[in-house]
N, C-alpha and C positions, 0 to 999 in steps of 0.2 A: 297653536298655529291658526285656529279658524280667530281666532281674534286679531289676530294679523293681517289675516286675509281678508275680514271684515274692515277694517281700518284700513287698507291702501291699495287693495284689489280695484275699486273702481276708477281712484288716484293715477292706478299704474296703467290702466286700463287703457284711461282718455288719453295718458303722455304718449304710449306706446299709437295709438292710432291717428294721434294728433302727428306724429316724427314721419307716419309709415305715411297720413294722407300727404305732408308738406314734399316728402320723398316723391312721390305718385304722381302728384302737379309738377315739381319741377324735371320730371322724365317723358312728362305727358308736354309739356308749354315750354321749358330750359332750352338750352341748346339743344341738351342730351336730346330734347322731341324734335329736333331739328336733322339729326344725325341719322336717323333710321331707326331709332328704335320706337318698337310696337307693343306702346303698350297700352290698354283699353281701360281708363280712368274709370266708368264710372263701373262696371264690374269688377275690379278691384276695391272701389272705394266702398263700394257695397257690402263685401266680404271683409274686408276689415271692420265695417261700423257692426255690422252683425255681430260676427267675433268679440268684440271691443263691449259691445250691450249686452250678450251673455256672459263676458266676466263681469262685469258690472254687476247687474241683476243677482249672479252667483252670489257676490261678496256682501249684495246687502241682503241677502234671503243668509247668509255666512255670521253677519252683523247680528239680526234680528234670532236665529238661533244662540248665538253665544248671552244674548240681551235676554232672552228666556230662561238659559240655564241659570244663570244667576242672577234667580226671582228674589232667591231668601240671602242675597249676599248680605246685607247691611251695611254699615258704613266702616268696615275695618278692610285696610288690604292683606291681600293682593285681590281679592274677588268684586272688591269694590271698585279697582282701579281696572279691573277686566269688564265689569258692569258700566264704567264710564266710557270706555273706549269702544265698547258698542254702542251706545247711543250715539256717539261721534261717529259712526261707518253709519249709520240709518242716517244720518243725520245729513251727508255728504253725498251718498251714494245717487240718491237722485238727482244732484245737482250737476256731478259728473256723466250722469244717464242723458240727461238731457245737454250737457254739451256735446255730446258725443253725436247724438242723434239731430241736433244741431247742424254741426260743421259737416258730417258727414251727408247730411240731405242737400244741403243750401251747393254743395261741392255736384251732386246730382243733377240736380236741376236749373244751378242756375248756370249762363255762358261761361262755358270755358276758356282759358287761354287770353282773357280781357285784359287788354294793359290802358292803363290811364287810368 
């Protein structure tokens, strides 16, 4: 299981806060922000990227153990094919770290609600 989770934990990570941020702007700028509802963008968006960077982080600290256990794999599977799928979650995982912290900053600080 930690090979799994090394492998698409930070994947799942940026999709799930990438759907919840698009969700959050269009409740916060949509209509729906036009209708009364109260809801406070960048404290939410906050708490999601947070969230979102400690599964991350998790899955490649997840990655980087499974990538240790199988120091003496060699080149036969299934430990080899457990050994490459960790170097693929190390290998990803900051890329999704820093989308994350990305979209969730620039969503912070930069104007809300901008059309055009």
């Amino acid at each position: 299981m930690r090979v799994w989770f090394g492998l698409f934990g930070a994947p799942a990570a940026w999709t799930l806060q990438h759907v919840t941020g698009y969700a959050l702007t269009e409740a916060t700028c949509g209509e729906a922000g036009s209708s009364g509802w109260d809801v406070h963008l960048d404290a939410w968006t906050i708490a999601v990227v947070a969230t979102a960077a400690l599964v991350a982080t998790a899955a490649g600290g997840a990655a980087v153990r499974t990538y240790r256990a199988t120091r003496d794999a060699g080149d036969e599977p299934p430990a080899a094919r457990i050994r490459f799928l960790a170097v693929i979650g190390m290998a990803i995982t900051p890329l999704f770290l820093a989308m994350i912290l990305m979209s969730g900053l620039g969503t912070v600080f930069l104007d809300h609600c901008r059309q055009g």
